[in-house]
LUMMAR-965998 format. One record per residue: residue number from 1; x, y, z of N, C-alpha, C in turn. Coordinates in nm, 2 decimals, always signed. Atoms other than C-alpha are relative to their C-alpha. Example, Ala and Ser with C-alpha at 12.3 -4.5 7.8 and 13.67 -1.06 7.14 Angstrom:
! residues 2
<rec n="1" n_x="+0.09" n_y="-0.12" n_z="+0.00" ca_x="+1.23" ca_y="-0.45" ca_z="+0.78" c_x="+0.09" c_y="+0.12" c_z="+0.00"/>
<rec n="2" n_x="-0.09" n_y="-0.11" n_z="+0.00" ca_x="+1.37" ca_y="-0.11" ca_z="+0.71" c_x="-0.08" c_y="+0.11" c_z="+0.08"/>
//
This chain:
! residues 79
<rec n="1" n_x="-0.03" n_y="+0.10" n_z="+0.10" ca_x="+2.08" ca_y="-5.06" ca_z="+1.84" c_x="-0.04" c_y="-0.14" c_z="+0.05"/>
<rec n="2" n_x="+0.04" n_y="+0.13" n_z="-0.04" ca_x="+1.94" ca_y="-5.42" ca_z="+1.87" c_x="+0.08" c_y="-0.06" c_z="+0.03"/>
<rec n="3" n_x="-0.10" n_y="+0.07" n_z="-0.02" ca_x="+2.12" ca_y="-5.68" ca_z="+1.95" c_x="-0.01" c_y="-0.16" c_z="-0.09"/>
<rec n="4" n_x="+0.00" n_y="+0.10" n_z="+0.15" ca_x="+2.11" ca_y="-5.89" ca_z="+1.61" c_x="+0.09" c_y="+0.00" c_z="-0.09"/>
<rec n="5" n_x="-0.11" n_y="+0.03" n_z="+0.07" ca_x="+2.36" ca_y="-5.97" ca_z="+1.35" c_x="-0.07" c_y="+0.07" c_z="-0.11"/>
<rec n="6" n_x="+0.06" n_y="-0.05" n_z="+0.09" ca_x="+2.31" ca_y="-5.73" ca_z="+1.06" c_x="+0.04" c_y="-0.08" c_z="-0.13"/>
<rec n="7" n_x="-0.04" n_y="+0.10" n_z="+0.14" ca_x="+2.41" ca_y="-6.04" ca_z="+0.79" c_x="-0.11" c_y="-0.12" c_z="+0.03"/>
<rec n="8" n_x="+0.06" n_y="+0.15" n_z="-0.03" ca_x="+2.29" ca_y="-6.39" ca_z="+0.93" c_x="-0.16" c_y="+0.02" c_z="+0.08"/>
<rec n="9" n_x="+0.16" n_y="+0.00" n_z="-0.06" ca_x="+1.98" ca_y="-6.22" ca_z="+1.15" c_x="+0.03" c_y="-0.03" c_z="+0.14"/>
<rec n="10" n_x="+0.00" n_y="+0.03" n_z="-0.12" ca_x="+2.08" ca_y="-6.37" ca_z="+1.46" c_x="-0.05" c_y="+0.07" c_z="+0.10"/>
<rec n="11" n_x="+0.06" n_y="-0.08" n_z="-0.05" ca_x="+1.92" ca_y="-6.24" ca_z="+1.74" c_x="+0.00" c_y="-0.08" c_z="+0.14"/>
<rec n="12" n_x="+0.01" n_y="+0.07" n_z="-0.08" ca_x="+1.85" ca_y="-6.35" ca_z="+2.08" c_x="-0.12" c_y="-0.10" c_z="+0.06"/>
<rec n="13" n_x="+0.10" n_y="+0.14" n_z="-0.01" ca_x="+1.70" ca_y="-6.70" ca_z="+2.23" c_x="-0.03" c_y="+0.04" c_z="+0.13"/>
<rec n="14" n_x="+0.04" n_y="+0.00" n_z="-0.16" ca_x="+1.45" ca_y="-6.73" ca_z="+2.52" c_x="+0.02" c_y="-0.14" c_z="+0.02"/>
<rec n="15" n_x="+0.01" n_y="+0.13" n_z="-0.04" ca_x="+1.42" ca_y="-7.01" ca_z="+2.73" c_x="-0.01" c_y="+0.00" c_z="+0.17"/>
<rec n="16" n_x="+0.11" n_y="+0.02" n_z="-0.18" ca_x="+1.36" ca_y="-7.14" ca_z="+3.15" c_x="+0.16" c_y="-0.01" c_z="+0.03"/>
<rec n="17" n_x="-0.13" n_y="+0.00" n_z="-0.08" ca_x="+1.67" ca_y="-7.09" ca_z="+3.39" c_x="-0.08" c_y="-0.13" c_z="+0.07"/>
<rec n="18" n_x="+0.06" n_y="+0.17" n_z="-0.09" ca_x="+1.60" ca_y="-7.52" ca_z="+3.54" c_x="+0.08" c_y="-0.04" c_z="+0.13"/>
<rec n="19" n_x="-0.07" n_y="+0.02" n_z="-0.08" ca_x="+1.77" ca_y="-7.55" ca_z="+3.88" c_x="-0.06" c_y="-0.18" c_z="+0.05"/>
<rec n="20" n_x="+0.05" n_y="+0.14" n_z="-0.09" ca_x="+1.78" ca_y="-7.89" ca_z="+4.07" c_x="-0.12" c_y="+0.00" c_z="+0.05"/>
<rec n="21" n_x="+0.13" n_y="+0.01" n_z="-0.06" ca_x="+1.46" ca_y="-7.75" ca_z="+4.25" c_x="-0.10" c_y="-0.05" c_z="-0.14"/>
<rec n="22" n_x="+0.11" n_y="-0.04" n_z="+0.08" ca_x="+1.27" ca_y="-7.74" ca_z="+3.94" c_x="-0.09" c_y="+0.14" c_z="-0.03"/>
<rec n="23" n_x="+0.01" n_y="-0.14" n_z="-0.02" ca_x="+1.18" ca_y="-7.39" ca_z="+3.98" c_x="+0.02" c_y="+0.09" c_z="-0.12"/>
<rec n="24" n_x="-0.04" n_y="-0.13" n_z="+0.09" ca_x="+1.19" ca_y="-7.21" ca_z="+3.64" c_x="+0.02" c_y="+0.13" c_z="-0.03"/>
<rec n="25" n_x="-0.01" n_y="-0.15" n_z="+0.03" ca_x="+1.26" ca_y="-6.85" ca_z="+3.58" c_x="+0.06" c_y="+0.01" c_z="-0.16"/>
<rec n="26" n_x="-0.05" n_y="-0.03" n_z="+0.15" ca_x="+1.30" ca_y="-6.70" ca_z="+3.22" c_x="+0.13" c_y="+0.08" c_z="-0.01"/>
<rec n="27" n_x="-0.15" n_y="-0.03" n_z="+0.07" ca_x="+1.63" ca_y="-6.65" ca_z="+3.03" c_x="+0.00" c_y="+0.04" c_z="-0.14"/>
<rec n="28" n_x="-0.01" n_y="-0.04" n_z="+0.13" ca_x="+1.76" ca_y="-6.52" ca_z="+2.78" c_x="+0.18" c_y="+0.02" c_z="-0.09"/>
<rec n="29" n_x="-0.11" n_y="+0.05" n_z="+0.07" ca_x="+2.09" ca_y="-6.63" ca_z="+2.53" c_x="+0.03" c_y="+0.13" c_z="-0.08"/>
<rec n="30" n_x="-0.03" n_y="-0.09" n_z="+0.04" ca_x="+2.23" ca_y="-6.35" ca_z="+2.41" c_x="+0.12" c_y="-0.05" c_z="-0.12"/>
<rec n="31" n_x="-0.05" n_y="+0.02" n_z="+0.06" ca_x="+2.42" ca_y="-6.38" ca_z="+2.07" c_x="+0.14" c_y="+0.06" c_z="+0.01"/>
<rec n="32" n_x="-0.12" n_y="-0.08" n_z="-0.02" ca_x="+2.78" ca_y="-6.31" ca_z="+2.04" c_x="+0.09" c_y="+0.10" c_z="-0.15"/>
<rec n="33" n_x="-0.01" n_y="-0.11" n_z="+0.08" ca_x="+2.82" ca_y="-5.98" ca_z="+1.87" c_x="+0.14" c_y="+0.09" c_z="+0.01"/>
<rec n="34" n_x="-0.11" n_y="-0.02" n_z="-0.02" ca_x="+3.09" ca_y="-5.83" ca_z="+1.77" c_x="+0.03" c_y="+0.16" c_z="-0.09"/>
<rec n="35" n_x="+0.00" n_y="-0.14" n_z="+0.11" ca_x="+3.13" ca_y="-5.42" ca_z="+1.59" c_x="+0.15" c_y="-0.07" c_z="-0.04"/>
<rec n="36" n_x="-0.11" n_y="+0.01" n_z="+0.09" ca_x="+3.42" ca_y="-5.47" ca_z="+1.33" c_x="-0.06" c_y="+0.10" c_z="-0.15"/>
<rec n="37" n_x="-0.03" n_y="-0.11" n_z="+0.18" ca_x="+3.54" ca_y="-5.25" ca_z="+0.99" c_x="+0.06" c_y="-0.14" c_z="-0.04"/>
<rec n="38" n_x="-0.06" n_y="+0.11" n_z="+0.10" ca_x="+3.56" ca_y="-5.49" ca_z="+0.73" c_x="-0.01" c_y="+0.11" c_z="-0.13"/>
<rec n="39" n_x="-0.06" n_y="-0.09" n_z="+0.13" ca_x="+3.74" ca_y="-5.33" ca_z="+0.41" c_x="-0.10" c_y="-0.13" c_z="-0.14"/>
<rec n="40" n_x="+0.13" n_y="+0.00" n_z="+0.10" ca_x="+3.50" ca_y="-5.36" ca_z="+0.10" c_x="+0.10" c_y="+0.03" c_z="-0.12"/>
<rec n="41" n_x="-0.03" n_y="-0.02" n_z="+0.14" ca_x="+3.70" ca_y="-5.40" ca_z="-0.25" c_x="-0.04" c_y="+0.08" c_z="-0.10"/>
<rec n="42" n_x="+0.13" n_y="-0.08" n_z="+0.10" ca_x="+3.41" ca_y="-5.32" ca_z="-0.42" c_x="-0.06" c_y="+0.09" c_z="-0.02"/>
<rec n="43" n_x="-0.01" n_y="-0.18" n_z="+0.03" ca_x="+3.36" ca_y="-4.98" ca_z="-0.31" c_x="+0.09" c_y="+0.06" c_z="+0.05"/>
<rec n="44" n_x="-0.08" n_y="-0.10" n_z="-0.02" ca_x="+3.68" ca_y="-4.92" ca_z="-0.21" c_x="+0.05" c_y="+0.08" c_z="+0.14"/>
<rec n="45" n_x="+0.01" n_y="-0.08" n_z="-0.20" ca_x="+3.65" ca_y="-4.83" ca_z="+0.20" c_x="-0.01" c_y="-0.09" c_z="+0.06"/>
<rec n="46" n_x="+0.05" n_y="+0.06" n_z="-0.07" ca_x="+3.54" ca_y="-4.98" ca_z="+0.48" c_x="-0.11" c_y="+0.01" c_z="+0.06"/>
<rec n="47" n_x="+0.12" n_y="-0.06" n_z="-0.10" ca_x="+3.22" ca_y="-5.02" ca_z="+0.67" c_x="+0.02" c_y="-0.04" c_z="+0.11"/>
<rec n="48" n_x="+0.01" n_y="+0.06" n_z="-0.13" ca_x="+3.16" ca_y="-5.08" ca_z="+1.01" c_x="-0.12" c_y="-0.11" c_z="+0.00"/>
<rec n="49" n_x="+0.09" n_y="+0.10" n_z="-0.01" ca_x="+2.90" ca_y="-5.37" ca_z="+1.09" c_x="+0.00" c_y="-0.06" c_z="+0.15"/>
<rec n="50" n_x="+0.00" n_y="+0.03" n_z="-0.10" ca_x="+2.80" ca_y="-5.52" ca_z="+1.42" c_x="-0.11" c_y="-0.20" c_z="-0.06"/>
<rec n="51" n_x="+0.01" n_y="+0.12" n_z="+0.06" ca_x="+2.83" ca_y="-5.91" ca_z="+1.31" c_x="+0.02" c_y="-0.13" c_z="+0.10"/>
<rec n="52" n_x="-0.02" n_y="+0.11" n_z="-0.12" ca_x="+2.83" ca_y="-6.25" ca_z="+1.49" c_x="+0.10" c_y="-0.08" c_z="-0.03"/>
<rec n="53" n_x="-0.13" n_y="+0.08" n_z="+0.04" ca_x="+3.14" ca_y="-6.45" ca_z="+1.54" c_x="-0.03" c_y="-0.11" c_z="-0.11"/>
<rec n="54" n_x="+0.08" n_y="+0.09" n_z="+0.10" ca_x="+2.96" ca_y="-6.72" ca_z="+1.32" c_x="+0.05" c_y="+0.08" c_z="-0.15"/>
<rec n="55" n_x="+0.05" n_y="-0.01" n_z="+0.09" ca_x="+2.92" ca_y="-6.50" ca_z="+1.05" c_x="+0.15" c_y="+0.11" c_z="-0.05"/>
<rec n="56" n_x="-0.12" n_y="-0.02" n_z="+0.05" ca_x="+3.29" ca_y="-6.33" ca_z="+1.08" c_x="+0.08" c_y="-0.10" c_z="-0.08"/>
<rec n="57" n_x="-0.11" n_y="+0.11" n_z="+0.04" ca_x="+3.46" ca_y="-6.67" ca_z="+1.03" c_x="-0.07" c_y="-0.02" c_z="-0.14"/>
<rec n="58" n_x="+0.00" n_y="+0.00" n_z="+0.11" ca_x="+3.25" ca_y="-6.72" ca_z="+0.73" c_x="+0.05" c_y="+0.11" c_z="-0.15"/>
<rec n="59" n_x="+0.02" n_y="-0.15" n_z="+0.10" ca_x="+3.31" ca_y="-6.34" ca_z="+0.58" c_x="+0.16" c_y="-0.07" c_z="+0.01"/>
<rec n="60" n_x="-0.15" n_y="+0.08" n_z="+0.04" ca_x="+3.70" ca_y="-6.49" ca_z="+0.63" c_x="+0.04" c_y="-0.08" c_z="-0.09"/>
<rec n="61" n_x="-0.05" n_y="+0.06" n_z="+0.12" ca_x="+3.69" ca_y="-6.76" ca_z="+0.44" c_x="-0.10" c_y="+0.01" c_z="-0.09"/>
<rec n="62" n_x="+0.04" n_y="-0.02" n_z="+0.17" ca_x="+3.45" ca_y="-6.66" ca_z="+0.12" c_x="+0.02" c_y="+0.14" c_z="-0.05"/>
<rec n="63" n_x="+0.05" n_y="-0.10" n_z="+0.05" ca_x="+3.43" ca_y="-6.30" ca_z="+0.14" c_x="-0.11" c_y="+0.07" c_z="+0.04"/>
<rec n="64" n_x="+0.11" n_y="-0.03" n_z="-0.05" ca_x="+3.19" ca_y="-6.06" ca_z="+0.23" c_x="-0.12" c_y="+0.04" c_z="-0.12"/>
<rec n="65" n_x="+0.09" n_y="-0.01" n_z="+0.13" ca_x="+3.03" ca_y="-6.02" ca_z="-0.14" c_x="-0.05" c_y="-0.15" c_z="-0.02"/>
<rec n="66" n_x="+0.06" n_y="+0.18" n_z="+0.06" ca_x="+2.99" ca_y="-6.40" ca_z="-0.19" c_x="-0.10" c_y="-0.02" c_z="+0.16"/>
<rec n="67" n_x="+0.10" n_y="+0.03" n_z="-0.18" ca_x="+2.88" ca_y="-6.44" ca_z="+0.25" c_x="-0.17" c_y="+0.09" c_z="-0.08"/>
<rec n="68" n_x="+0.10" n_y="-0.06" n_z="+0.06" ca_x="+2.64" ca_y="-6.18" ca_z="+0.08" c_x="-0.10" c_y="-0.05" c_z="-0.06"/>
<rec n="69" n_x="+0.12" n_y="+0.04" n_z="+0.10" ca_x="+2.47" ca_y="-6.33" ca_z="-0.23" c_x="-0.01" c_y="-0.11" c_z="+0.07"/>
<rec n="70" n_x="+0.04" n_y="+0.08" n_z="-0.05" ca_x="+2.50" ca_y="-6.62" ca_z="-0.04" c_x="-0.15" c_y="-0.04" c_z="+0.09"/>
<rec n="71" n_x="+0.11" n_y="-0.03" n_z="-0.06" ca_x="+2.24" ca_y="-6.50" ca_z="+0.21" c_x="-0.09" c_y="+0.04" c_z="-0.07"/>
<rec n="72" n_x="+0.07" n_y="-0.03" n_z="+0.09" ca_x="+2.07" ca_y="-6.37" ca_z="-0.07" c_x="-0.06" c_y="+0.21" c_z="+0.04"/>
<rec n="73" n_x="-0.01" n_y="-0.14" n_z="-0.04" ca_x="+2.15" ca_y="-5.99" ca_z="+0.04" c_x="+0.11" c_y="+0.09" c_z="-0.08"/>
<rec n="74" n_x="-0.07" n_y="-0.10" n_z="+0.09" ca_x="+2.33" ca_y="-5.71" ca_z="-0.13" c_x="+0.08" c_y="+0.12" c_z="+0.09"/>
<rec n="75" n_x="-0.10" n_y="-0.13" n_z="-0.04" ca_x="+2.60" ca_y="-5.41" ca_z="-0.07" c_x="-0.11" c_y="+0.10" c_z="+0.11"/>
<rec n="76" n_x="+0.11" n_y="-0.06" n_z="+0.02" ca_x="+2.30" ca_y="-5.20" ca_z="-0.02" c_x="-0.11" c_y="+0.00" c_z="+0.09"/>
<rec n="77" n_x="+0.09" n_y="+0.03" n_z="-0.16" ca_x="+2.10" ca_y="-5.39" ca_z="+0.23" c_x="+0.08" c_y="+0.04" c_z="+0.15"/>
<rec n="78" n_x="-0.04" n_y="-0.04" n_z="-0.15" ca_x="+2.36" ca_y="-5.36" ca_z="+0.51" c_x="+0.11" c_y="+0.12" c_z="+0.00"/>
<rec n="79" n_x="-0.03" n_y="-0.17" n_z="-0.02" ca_x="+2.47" ca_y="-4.98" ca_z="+0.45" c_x="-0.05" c_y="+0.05" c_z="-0.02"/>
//
């Protein structure tokens, strides 16, 4: 399984590890992911999702049907 947010997309950043030498080596920012059951009104159960803290605190305060159309995504797309 990747390591992306199946709502917001997130995914992970490259970039140059920069020490005092100047000496770069490549990096990489890993998003912070999180598996959670979020209970679903709408059909009644729950699903599992592997979501980013970002995009929990939003599904907190609007909802995961509104976080949804918001993104311009559906029940559908992420089960």
């Amino acid at each position: 399984m990747s390591r992306k947010c199946q709502i917001s997309g997130k995914g992970p950043l490259t970039g140059n590890n920069v020490p005092f030498s100047q000496k770069k080596t490549r990096r990489r920012w890993l998003p912070n992911l999180q598996k959670r059951k979020i209970y679903v009104p709408e059909l009644g159960r729950s699903i599992r999702l592997k979501v980013s803290t970002r995009a929990l605190r939003t599904i907190d305060k609007k909802g995961l049907v509104a976080y949804l159309s918001d993104e311009g995504l559906s029940l559908k797309d992420i089960t």
